[in-house]
KEKE-3310 file (N, C-alpha, C; in steps of 0.2 Angstrom, whole numbers, plus 5000, padded with zeros to 4 digits):
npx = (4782:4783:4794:4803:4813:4825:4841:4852:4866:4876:4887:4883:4873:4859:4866:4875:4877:4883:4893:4905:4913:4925:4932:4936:4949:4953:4959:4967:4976:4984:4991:4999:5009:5012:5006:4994:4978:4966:4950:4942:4949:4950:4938:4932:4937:4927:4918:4923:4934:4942:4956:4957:4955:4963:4974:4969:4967:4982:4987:4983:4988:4996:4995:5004:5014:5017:5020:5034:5041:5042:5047:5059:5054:5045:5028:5023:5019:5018:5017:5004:4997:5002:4998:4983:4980:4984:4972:4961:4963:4960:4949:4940:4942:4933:4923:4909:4905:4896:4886:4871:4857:4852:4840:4824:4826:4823:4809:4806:4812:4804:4792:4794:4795:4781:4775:4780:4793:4810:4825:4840:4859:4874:4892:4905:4912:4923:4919:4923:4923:4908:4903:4903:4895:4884:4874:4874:4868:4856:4849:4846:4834:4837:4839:4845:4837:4847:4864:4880:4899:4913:4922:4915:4914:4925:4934:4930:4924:4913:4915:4912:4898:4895:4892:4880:4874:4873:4865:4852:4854:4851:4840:4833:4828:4825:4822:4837:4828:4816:4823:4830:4845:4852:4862:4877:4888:4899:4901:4892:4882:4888:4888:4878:4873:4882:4876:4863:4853:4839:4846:4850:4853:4855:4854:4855:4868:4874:4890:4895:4887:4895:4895:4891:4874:4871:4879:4872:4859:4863:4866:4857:4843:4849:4861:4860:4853:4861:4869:4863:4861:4874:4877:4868:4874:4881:4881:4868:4878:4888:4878:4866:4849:4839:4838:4837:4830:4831:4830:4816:4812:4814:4801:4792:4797:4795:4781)
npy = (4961:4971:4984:4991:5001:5013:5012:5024:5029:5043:5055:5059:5050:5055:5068:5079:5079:5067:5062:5073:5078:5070:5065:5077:5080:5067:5067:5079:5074:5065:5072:5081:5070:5070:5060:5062:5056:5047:5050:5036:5030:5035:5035:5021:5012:5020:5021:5014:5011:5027:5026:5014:5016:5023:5013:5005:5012:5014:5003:4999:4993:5005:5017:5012:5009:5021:5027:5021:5023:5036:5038:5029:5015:5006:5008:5012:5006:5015:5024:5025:5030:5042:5051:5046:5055:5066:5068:5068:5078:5088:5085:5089:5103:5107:5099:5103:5112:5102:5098:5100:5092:5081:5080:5077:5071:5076:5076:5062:5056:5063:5057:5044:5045:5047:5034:5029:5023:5023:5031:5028:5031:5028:5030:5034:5044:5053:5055:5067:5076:5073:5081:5093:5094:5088:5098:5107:5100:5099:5110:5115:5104:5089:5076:5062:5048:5045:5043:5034:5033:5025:5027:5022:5010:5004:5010:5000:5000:5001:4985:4979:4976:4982:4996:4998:4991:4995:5006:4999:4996:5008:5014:5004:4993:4976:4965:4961:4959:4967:4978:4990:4994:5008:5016:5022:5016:5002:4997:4998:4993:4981:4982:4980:4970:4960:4964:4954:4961:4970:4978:4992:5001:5019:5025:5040:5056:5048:5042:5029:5034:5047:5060:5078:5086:5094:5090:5076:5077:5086:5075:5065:5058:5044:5042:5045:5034:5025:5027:5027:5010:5006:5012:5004:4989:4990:4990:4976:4967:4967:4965:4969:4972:4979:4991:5009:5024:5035:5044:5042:5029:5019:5022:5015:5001:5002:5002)
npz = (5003:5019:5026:5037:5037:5029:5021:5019:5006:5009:5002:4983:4984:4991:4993:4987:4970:4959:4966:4969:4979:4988:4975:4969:4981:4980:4971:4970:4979:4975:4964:4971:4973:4961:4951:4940:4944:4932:4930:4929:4937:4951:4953:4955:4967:4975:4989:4999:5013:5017:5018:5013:4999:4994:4995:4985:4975:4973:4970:4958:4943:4933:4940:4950:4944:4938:4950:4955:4945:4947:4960:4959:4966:4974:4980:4995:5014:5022:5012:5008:5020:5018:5009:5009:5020:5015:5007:5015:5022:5013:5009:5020:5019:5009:5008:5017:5006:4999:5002:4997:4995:4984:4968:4973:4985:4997:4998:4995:5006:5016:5013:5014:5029:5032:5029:5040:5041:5046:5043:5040:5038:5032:5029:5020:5024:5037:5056:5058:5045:5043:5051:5046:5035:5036:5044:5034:5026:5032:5033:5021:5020:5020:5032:5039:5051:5058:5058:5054:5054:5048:5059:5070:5069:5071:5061:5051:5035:5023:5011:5023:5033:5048:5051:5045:5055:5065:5065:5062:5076:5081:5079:5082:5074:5070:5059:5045:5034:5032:5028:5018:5009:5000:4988:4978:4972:4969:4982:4992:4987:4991:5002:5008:5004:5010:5024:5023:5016:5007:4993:4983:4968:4962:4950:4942:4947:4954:4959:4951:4940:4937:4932:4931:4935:4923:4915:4915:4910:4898:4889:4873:4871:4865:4871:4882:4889:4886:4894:4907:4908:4905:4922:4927:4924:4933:4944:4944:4942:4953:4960:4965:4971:4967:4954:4952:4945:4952:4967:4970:4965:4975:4983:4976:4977:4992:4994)
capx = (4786:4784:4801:4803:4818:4828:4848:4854:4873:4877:4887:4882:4864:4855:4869:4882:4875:4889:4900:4911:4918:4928:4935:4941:4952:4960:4965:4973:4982:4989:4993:5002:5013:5017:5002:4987:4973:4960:4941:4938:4953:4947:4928:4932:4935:4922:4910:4927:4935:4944:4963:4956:4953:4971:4977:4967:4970:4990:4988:4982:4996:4995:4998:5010:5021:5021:5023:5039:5046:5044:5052:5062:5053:5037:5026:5023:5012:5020:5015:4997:4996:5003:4993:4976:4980:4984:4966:4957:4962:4958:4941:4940:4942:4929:4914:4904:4901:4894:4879:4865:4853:4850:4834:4817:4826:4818:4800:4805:4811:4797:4786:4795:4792:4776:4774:4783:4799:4815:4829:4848:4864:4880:4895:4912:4917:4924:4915:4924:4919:4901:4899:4904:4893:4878:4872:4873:4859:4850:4846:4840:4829:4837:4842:4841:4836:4853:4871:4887:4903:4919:4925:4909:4913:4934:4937:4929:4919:4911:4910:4907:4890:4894:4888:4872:4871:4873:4859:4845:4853:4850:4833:4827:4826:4829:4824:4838:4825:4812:4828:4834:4851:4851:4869:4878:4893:4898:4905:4886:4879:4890:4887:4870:4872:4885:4872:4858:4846:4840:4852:4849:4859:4852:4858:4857:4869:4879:4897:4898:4888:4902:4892:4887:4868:4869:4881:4869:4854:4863:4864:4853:4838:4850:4867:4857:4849:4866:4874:4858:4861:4880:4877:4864:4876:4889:4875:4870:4887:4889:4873:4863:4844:4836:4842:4832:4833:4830:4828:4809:4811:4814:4795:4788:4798:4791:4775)
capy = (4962:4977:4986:4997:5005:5013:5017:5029:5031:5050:5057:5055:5047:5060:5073:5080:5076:5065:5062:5076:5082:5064:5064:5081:5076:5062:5069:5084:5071:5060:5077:5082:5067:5070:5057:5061:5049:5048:5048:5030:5025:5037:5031:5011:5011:5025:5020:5009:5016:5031:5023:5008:5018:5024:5008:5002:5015:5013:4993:4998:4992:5012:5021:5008:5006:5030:5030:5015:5027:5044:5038:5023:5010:5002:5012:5007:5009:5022:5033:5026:5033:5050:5050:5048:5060:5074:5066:5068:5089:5092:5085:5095:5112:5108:5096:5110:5116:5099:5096:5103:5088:5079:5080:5072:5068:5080:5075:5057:5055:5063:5051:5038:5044:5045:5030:5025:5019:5023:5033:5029:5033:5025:5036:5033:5050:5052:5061:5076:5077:5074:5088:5098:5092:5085:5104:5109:5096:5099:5118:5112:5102:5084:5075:5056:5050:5044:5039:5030:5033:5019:5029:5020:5004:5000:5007:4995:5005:4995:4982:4976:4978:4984:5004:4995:4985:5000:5011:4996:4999:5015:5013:4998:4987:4971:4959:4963:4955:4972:4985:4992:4997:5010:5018:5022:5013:4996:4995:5003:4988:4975:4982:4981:4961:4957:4963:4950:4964:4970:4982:4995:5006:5023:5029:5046:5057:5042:5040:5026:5035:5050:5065:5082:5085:5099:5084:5071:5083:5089:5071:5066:5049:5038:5042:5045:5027:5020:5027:5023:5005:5007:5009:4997:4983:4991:4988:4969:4962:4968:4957:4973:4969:4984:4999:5011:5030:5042:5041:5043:5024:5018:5024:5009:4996:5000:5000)
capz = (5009:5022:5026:5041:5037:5022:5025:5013:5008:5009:4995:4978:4984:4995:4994:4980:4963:4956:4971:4967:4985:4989:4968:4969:4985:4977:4963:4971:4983:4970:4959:4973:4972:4955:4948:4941:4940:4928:4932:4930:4943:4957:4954:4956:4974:4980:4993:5002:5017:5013:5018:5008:4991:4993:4995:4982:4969:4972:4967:4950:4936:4930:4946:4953:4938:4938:4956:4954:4939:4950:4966:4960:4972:4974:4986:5002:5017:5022:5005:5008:5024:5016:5002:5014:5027:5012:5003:5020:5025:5005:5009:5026:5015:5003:5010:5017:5000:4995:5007:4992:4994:4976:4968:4974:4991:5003:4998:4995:5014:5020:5011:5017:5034:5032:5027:5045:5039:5050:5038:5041:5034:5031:5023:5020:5026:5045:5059:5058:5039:5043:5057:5042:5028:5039:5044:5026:5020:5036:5032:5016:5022:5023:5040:5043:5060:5063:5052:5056:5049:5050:5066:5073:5069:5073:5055:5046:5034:5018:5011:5029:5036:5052:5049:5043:5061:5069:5060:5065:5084:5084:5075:5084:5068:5070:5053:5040:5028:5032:5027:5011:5008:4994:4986:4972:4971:4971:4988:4995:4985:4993:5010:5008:5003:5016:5028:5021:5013:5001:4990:4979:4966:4962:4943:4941:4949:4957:4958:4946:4932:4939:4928:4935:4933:4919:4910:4911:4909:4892:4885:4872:4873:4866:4875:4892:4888:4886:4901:4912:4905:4909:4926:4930:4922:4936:4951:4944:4943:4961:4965:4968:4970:4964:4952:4952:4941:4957:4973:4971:4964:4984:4984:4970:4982:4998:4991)
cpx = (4785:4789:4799:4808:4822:4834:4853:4863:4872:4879:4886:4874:4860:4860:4875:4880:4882:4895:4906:4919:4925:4932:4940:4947:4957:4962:4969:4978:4987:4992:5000:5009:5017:5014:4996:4983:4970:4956:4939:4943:4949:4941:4929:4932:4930:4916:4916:4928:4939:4952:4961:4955:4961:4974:4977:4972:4978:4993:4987:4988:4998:4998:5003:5017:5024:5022:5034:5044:5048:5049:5056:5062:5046:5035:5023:5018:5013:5019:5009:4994:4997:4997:4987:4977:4980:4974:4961:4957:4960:4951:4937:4939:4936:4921:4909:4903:4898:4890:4871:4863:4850:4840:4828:4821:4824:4812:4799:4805:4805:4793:4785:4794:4784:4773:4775:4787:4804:4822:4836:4851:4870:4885:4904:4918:4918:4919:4916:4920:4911:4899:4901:4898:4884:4872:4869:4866:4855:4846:4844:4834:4830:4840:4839:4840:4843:4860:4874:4892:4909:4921:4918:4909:4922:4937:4934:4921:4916:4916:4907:4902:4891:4892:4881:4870:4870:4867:4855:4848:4849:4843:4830:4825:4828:4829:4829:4834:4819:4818:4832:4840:4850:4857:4869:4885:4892:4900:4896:4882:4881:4890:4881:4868:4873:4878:4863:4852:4847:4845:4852:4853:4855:4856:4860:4861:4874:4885:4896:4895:4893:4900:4888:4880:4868:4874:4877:4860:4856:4861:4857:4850:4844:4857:4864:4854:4854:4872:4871:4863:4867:4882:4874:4869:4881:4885:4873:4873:4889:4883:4867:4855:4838:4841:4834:4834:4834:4830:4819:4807:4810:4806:4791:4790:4795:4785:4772)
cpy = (4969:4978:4991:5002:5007:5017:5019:5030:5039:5053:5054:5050:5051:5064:5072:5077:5074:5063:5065:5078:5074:5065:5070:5079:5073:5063:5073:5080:5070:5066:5080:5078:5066:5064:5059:5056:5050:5046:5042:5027:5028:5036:5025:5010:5013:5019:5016:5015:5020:5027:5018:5009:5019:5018:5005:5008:5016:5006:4993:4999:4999:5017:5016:5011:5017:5029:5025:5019:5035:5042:5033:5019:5011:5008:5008:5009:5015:5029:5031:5027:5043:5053:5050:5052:5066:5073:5071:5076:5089:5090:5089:5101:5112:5106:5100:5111:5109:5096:5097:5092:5086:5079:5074:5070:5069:5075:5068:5055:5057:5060:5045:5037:5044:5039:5024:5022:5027:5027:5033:5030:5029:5030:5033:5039:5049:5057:5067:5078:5078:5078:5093:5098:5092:5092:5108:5105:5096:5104:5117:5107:5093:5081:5069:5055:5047:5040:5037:5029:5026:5021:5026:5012:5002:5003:5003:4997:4998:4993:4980:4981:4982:4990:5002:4994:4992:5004:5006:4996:5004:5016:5009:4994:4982:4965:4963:4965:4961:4979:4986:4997:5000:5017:5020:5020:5006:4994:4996:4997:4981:4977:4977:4970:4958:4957:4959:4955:4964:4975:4985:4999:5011:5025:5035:5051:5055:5044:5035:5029:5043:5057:5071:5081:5088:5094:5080:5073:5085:5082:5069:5058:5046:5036:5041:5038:5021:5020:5025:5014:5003:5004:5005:4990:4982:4986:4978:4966:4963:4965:4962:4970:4972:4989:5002:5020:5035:5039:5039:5031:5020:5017:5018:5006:4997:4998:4994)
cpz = (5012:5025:5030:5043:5031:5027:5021:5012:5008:5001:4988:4978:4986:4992:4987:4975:4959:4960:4970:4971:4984:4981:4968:4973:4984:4972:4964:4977:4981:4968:4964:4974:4967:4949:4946:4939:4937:4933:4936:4936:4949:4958:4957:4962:4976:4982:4998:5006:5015:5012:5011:5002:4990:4990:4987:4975:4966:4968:4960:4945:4935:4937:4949:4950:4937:4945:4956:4951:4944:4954:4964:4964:4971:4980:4991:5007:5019:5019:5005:5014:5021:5011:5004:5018:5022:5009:5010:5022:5017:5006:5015:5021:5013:5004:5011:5012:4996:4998:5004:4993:4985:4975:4971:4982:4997:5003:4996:5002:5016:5017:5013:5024:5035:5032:5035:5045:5042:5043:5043:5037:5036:5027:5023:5020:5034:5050:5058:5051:5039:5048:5053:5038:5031:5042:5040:5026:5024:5035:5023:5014:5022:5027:5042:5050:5064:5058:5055:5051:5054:5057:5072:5072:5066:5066:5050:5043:5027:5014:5017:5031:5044:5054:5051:5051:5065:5069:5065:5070:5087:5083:5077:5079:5069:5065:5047:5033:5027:5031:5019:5010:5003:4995:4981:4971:4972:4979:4993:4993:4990:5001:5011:5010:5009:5024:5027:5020:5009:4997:4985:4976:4963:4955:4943:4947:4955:4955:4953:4938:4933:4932:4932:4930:4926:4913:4908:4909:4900:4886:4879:4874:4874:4870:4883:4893:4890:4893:4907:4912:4906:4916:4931:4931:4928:4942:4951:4946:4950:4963:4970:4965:4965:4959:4950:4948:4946:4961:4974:4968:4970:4986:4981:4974:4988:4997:4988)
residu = (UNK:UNK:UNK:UNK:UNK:UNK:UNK:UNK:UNK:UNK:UNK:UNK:UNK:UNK:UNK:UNK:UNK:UNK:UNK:UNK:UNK:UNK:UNK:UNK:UNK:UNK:UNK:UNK:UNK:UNK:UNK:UNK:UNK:UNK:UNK:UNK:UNK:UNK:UNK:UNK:UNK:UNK:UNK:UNK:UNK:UNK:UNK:UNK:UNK:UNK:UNK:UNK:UNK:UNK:UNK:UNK:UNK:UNK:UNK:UNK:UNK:UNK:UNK:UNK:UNK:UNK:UNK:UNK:UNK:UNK:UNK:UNK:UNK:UNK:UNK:UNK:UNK:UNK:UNK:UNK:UNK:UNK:UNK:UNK:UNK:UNK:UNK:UNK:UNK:UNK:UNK:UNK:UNK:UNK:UNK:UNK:UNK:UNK:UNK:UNK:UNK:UNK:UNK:UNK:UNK:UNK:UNK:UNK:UNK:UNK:UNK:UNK:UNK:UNK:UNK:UNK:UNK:UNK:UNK:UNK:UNK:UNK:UNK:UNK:UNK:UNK:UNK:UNK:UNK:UNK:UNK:UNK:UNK:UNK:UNK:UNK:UNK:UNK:UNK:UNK:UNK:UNK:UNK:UNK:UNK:UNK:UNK:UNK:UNK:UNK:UNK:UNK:UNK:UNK:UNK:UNK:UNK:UNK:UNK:UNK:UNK:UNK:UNK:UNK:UNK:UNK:UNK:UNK:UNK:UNK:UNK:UNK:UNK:UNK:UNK:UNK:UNK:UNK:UNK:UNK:UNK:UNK:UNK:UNK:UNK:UNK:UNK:UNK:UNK:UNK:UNK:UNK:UNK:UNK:UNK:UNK:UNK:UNK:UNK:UNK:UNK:UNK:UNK:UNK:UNK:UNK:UNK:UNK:UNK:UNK:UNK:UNK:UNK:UNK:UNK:UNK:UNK:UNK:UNK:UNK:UNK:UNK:UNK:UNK:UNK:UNK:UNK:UNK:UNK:UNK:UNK:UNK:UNK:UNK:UNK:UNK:UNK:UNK:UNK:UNK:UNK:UNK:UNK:UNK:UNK:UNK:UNK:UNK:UNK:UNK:UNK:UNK:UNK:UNK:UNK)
# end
Protein backbone atom coordinates (compact mmCIF):
# COMPACT_ATOMS: atom_id res chain seq x y z
CA UNK A 1 0.00 0.00 0.00
CA UNK A 2 1.34 3.53 -0.94
CA UNK A 3 0.24 6.22 1.74
CA UNK A 4 0.34 9.90 0.91
CA UNK A 5 -0.10 11.34 4.23
CA UNK A 6 0.80 10.73 7.91
CA UNK A 7 -1.20 12.74 10.86
CA UNK A 8 0.54 12.94 14.01
CA UNK A 9 -1.19 13.67 17.58
CA UNK A 10 0.88 16.44 19.33
CA UNK A 11 1.61 15.93 22.82
CA UNK A 12 3.27 12.85 23.91
CA UNK A 13 3.83 11.66 20.13
CA UNK A 14 5.98 14.37 18.43
CA UNK A 15 6.17 16.71 21.30
CA UNK A 16 6.44 16.46 25.42
CA UNK A 17 8.15 13.13 26.05
CA UNK A 18 5.46 11.39 28.29
CA UNK A 19 2.37 13.87 27.88
CA UNK A 20 3.26 15.69 30.89
CA UNK A 21 1.89 19.45 30.27
CA UNK A 22 -2.00 18.31 29.99
CA UNK A 23 -1.34 15.67 33.55
CA UNK A 24 0.09 18.30 35.47
CA UNK A 25 -3.17 20.56 34.68
CA UNK A 26 -5.36 18.13 35.96
CA UNK A 27 -4.05 17.37 38.80
CA UNK A 28 -3.58 20.81 39.99
CA UNK A 29 -7.38 21.38 38.91
CA UNK A 30 -8.78 18.52 40.86
CA UNK A 31 -6.08 19.39 44.03
CA UNK A 32 -7.56 22.48 43.80
CA UNK A 33 -11.01 21.19 44.59
CA UNK A 34 -9.75 19.17 47.35
CA UNK A 35 -9.29 15.71 45.26
CA UNK A 36 -6.32 14.38 44.16
CA UNK A 37 -6.21 11.94 41.37
CA UNK A 38 -3.76 9.24 40.86
CA UNK A 39 -1.70 8.93 37.64
CA UNK A 40 -3.67 6.12 36.26
CA UNK A 41 -7.16 8.09 36.51
CA UNK A 42 -5.67 11.31 34.75
CA UNK A 43 -4.01 9.06 31.88
CA UNK A 44 -7.46 7.03 31.00
CA UNK A 45 -9.11 9.75 29.14
CA UNK A 46 -6.07 11.59 27.63
CA UNK A 47 -6.16 12.23 23.92
CA UNK A 48 -10.55 13.04 24.48
CA UNK A 49 -11.61 16.45 24.38
CA UNK A 50 -10.42 18.34 27.28
CA UNK A 51 -14.18 19.11 28.80
CA UNK A 52 -14.62 15.44 27.96
CA UNK A 53 -11.70 14.18 30.29
CA UNK A 54 -13.26 16.19 32.99
CA UNK A 55 -16.42 14.67 32.73
CA UNK A 56 -15.02 11.53 32.23
CA UNK A 57 -12.64 11.52 35.24
CA UNK A 58 -15.67 12.85 37.58
CA UNK A 59 -17.71 9.48 36.70
CA UNK A 60 -15.01 7.34 38.09
CA UNK A 61 -16.54 5.42 41.41
CA UNK A 62 -13.25 6.98 43.26
CA UNK A 63 -13.48 10.55 42.35
CA UNK A 64 -17.33 10.58 42.38
CA UNK A 65 -17.84 8.97 45.78
CA UNK A 66 -14.60 11.94 47.24
CA UNK A 67 -16.17 14.62 45.51
CA UNK A 68 -20.05 13.33 47.12
CA UNK A 69 -18.08 13.19 50.73
CA UNK A 70 -16.37 16.68 50.19
CA UNK A 71 -19.41 18.69 49.10
CA UNK A 72 -22.27 16.72 50.26
CA UNK A 73 -23.82 16.08 46.59
CA UNK A 74 -23.04 14.51 43.43
CA UNK A 75 -21.20 16.73 41.14
CA UNK A 76 -22.70 18.27 38.33
CA UNK A 77 -22.12 19.95 35.20
CA UNK A 78 -21.76 22.87 36.69
CA UNK A 79 -18.34 21.60 38.70
CA UNK A 80 -17.31 20.12 35.24
CA UNK A 81 -17.38 23.20 33.53
CA UNK A 82 -15.22 24.60 36.78
CA UNK A 83 -13.06 22.06 36.85
CA UNK A 84 -12.08 22.48 32.83
CA UNK A 85 -11.88 26.19 32.81
CA UNK A 86 -9.43 26.06 36.03
CA UNK A 87 -7.56 22.61 33.94
CA UNK A 88 -7.43 24.94 30.82
CA UNK A 89 -5.58 28.53 32.26
CA UNK A 90 -3.13 25.76 34.32
CA UNK A 91 -2.37 24.51 30.95
CA UNK A 92 -1.96 28.17 29.39
CA UNK A 93 0.99 28.83 32.17
CA UNK A 94 2.87 25.98 31.39
CA UNK A 95 2.48 24.44 27.68
CA UNK A 96 5.22 26.77 26.16
CA UNK A 97 7.60 24.93 28.22
CA UNK A 98 6.62 21.66 26.66
CA UNK A 99 7.15 22.12 22.88
CA UNK A 100 10.83 20.09 23.08
CA UNK A 101 10.27 17.78 20.03
CA UNK A 102 10.71 13.87 21.26
CA UNK A 103 13.45 11.81 19.83
CA UNK A 104 13.99 10.89 16.06
CA UNK A 105 10.97 13.33 15.14
CA UNK A 106 12.73 16.00 13.27
CA UNK A 107 14.68 13.70 11.01
CA UNK A 108 11.67 11.19 10.81
CA UNK A 109 9.37 14.08 9.31
CA UNK A 110 11.71 15.04 7.11
CA UNK A 111 12.17 11.60 5.67
CA UNK A 112 8.85 11.32 5.56
CA UNK A 113 8.71 14.43 3.48
CA UNK A 114 11.07 13.22 1.35
CA UNK A 115 9.50 10.44 0.62
CA UNK A 116 6.31 13.01 -0.45
CA UNK A 117 4.08 12.26 2.18
CA UNK A 118 1.82 15.25 3.57
CA UNK A 119 2.33 15.63 7.61
CA UNK A 120 -0.85 16.64 9.69
CA UNK A 121 -1.74 17.05 13.16
CA UNK A 122 -4.64 16.54 15.34
CA UNK A 123 -4.30 17.54 19.22
CA UNK A 124 -6.66 17.83 21.97
CA UNK A 125 -5.31 21.18 22.97
CA UNK A 126 -7.37 24.47 21.97
CA UNK A 127 -6.09 27.14 19.56
CA UNK A 128 -4.99 29.44 22.04
CA UNK A 129 -2.79 26.60 23.49
CA UNK A 130 -1.34 25.69 20.15
CA UNK A 131 -0.11 29.34 19.35
CA UNK A 132 1.78 28.87 22.39
CA UNK A 133 3.34 25.34 22.11
CA UNK A 134 3.29 25.15 18.09
CA UNK A 135 6.33 27.99 18.02
CA UNK A 136 8.32 26.10 20.57
CA UNK A 137 8.58 22.79 18.27
CA UNK A 138 8.90 24.91 15.35
CA UNK A 139 12.27 26.59 16.54
CA UNK A 140 13.59 23.16 17.17
CA UNK A 141 13.02 22.07 14.08
CA UNK A 142 9.44 20.43 13.88
CA UNK A 143 6.36 22.02 12.17
CA UNK A 144 3.64 20.04 10.35
CA UNK A 145 2.17 21.27 7.22
CA UNK A 146 -0.99 21.89 8.95
CA UNK A 147 -3.00 20.78 12.44
CA UNK A 148 -6.59 21.10 13.75
CA UNK A 149 -7.78 21.38 17.17
CA UNK A 150 -11.68 20.79 18.41
CA UNK A 151 -12.26 24.68 18.00
CA UNK A 152 -11.99 23.52 14.28
CA UNK A 153 -14.42 21.09 14.19
CA UNK A 154 -17.83 22.38 16.48
CA UNK A 155 -16.01 20.94 19.60
CA UNK A 156 -15.94 17.53 18.63
CA UNK A 157 -12.42 16.57 19.30
CA UNK A 158 -11.71 12.58 19.43
CA UNK A 159 -12.80 9.87 19.30
CA UNK A 160 -14.64 11.52 16.19
CA UNK A 161 -12.64 11.78 13.11
CA UNK A 162 -13.48 15.17 12.04
CA UNK A 163 -9.93 16.84 12.89
CA UNK A 164 -8.58 13.88 10.78
CA UNK A 165 -11.19 15.15 7.76
CA UNK A 166 -9.99 18.33 8.26
CA UNK A 167 -6.15 17.74 7.93
CA UNK A 168 -6.75 15.55 4.22
CA UNK A 169 -8.77 19.10 3.29
CA UNK A 170 -6.08 21.13 3.95
CA UNK A 171 -3.59 18.52 2.45
CA UNK A 172 -5.77 17.60 -0.56
CA UNK A 173 -5.77 13.81 0.49
CA UNK A 174 -8.53 12.17 -0.41
CA UNK A 175 -8.41 8.09 0.10
CA UNK A 176 -8.65 7.52 3.99
CA UNK A 177 -7.09 3.93 2.97
CA UNK A 178 -3.56 5.91 1.72
CA UNK A 179 -3.39 7.78 5.48
CA UNK A 180 -1.92 6.90 8.75
CA UNK A 181 -3.19 8.10 11.98
CA UNK A 182 -0.26 7.69 14.56
CA UNK A 183 -0.79 8.63 18.58
CA UNK A 184 -0.37 7.60 21.80
CA UNK A 185 -3.48 7.26 23.59
CA UNK A 186 -6.47 5.19 23.25
CA UNK A 187 -8.76 7.92 22.09
CA UNK A 188 -5.75 8.88 18.89
CA UNK A 189 -6.18 5.04 18.15
CA UNK A 190 -9.96 5.30 17.89
CA UNK A 191 -9.77 8.44 15.95
CA UNK A 192 -7.71 6.94 13.69
CA UNK A 193 -10.47 3.95 13.20
CA UNK A 194 -13.38 5.94 13.29
CA UNK A 195 -12.00 7.70 10.42
CA UNK A 196 -11.49 4.22 8.18
CA UNK A 197 -7.43 4.25 8.32
CA UNK A 198 -4.97 2.98 9.36
CA UNK A 199 -4.05 3.46 13.28
CA UNK A 200 -1.10 3.43 15.05
CA UNK A 201 0.29 3.66 18.70
CA UNK A 202 3.68 4.88 19.37
CA UNK A 203 5.16 3.19 22.81
CA UNK A 204 7.86 5.04 24.24
CA UNK A 205 7.26 8.39 25.67
CA UNK A 206 3.44 8.02 25.14
CA UNK A 207 0.78 9.09 27.54
CA UNK A 208 -0.38 5.55 28.16
CA UNK A 209 3.10 4.11 28.87
CA UNK A 210 2.97 7.84 31.28
CA UNK A 211 7.00 7.54 32.11
CA UNK A 212 9.53 10.51 31.75
CA UNK A 213 12.38 9.60 29.32
CA UNK A 214 15.14 9.34 32.08
CA UNK A 215 12.34 6.90 33.87
CA UNK A 216 11.90 4.66 31.09
CA UNK A 217 15.70 5.02 30.04
CA UNK A 218 16.66 3.78 33.73
CA UNK A 219 14.41 0.68 33.48
CA UNK A 220 16.15 -2.53 33.07
CA UNK A 221 15.62 -5.30 29.64
CA UNK A 222 13.06 -7.08 31.47
CA UNK A 223 10.81 -4.33 33.08
CA UNK A 224 11.35 -2.09 29.84
CA UNK A 225 10.06 -5.46 27.89
CA UNK A 226 7.03 -5.61 30.21
CA UNK A 227 6.01 -2.14 30.03
CA UNK A 228 6.60 -2.02 26.15
CA UNK A 229 4.28 -5.16 26.29
CA UNK A 230 1.81 -3.21 28.61
CA UNK A 231 1.32 -0.62 26.33
CA UNK A 232 0.97 -2.40 23.20
CA UNK A 233 -1.84 -4.55 24.92
CA UNK A 234 -3.39 -0.87 25.80
CA UNK A 235 -3.20 0.00 21.72
CA UNK A 236 -4.56 -3.63 20.45
CA UNK A 237 -7.60 -3.73 22.60
CA UNK A 238 -8.42 -0.31 21.17
CA UNK A 239 -8.28 -1.88 17.62
CA UNK A 240 -4.95 -0.09 16.79
CA UNK A 241 -3.41 -1.42 13.46
CA UNK A 242 0.13 -0.88 14.13
CA UNK A 243 2.30 -0.36 17.49
CA UNK A 244 5.25 0.72 16.73
CA UNK A 245 8.63 1.59 19.55
CA UNK A 246 9.48 5.21 18.04
CA UNK A 247 8.31 7.29 15.72
CA UNK A 248 11.06 6.14 13.36
CA UNK A 249 8.85 2.80 13.21
CA UNK A 250 6.13 5.11 10.79
CA UNK A 251 9.20 4.74 8.49
CA UNK A 252 9.11 0.59 8.11
CA UNK A 253 5.26 1.13 7.29
CA UNK A 254 5.43 3.51 4.72
CA UNK A 255 7.90 1.54 3.14
Amino acid sequence: MKYDGIIFDWAGTTVDYGCFAPVKAFIEAFEHYGITPTLEEVRKPMGMLKIDHIRTMLSMDRIAKAWEEKYNRPWTEEDVKEVYLLSESKILEIVQNYGEPKPYVVETVKALRDMGLKIGSTTGYTDEMMALVVPKAKEQGYEPDCWFSPDATGQKGRPYPYMIFRNMEALGLMDVSRVIKVGDTVSDIKEGKNAGMVSVGVIEGSSVMGLTKEEYESLNEKDKAEADKRVERVYLEAGADHVIRDIRGVLDLVR
